[in-house]
C-alpha positions, 0 to 999 in steps of 0.5 A: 040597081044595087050599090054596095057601101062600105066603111073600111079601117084597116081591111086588106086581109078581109076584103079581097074574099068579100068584095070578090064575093059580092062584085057580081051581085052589084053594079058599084062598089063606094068604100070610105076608107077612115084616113088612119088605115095604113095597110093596103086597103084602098089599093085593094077596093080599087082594084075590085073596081070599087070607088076608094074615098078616104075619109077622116072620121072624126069620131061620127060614123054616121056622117062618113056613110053619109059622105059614101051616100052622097057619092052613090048612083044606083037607086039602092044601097047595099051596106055590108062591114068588112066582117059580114058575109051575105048568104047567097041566098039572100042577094039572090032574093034581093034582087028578085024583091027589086023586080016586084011590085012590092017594091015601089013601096018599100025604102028599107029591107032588114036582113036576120044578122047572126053574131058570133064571135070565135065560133059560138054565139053571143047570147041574147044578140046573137040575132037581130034585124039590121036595115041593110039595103035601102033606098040612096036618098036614106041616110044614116044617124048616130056617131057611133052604132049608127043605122038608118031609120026608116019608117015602119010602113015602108019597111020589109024583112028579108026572110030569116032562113037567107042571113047576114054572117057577122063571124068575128074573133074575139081579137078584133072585137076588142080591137073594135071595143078600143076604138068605140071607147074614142067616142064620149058618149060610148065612154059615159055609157060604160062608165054608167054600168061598171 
């Protein structure tokens, strides 16, 4: 019932951990893995058992998910980055919300995303609601930070106490800031606040 979707650069040192963790929780696993990786990431997400797609990014995040979108079967999506960690508890409710009625009328579910980096929290972005697992027929927009978009009525919240760990150094998050500032549009908006 539920897929897992990833998008992937460069991931062979994370994503042994996750996908092992997650693999019982989900009936297939669509990875697009951005055609500059160059370490073993495909090789990885295929011995899961994971469908490895490369992709060229071509500065717009959102049309590549749309591209793993587009490849998925299972009725609901899943979308976990290389660096988050679902609580158990929170597949474990995922999966009992899909066996509910509330569930015929729901497209999107918000998970309570914690953010640290080096082990301490961030400040005022420490929490927030991402939409993390939705409906295969959604799709994605925005080139950089890209989300779904679903409609207010349709949505429902996981509960805060089951979250999503987004744990990370902060190495990789410079790593992540060098690659975001390939896109114009991240440029202009740092250009516009220094």
């Amino acid at each position: 019932m539920i897929g897992l979707h990833m998008l992937v650069w460069n991931e062979e040192v994370l994503l042994p951990r996750l996908l092992n963790y997650i693999k019982p929780h989900v009936a297939e696993m669509v990875i697009i893995v951005d055609d500059r990786t160059v370490d073993r990431t495909g090789h990885i997400a295929r011995s899961y058992g994971a469908t490895a797609l490369p992709y060229t990014l071509n500065h717009d995040f959102a049309a590549a998910r749309n591209y793993g979108l587009a490849q998925m079967i299972q009725p609901w999506v899943l979308q976990v980055d290389a660096d988050e960690w679902p609580e158990e508890g929170l597949l474990k409710w995922f999966h009992q919300f899909l066996v509910s009625e509330r569930a015929s009328r729901v497209d999107c579910i918000s998970v309570w995303r914690e953010n640290w980096i080096d082990g301490q929290p961030i400040g005022e972005q420490t929490y927030e609601w991402q939409h993390r697992l939705f409906r295969r027929q959604m799709r994605f927009v925005g080139r950089i930070h890209e989300t779904i978009v679903p409609q207010e009525a349709r949505r429902a919240f996981a509960p805060k106490e089951y979250k999503l760990l987004h744990h990370k150094t902060s190495k990789r998050q410079e790593m992540r800031n060098r690659q975001y500032m390939e896109w114009p549009e991240q440029r202009e908006i740092v250009n516009a606040s220094s």
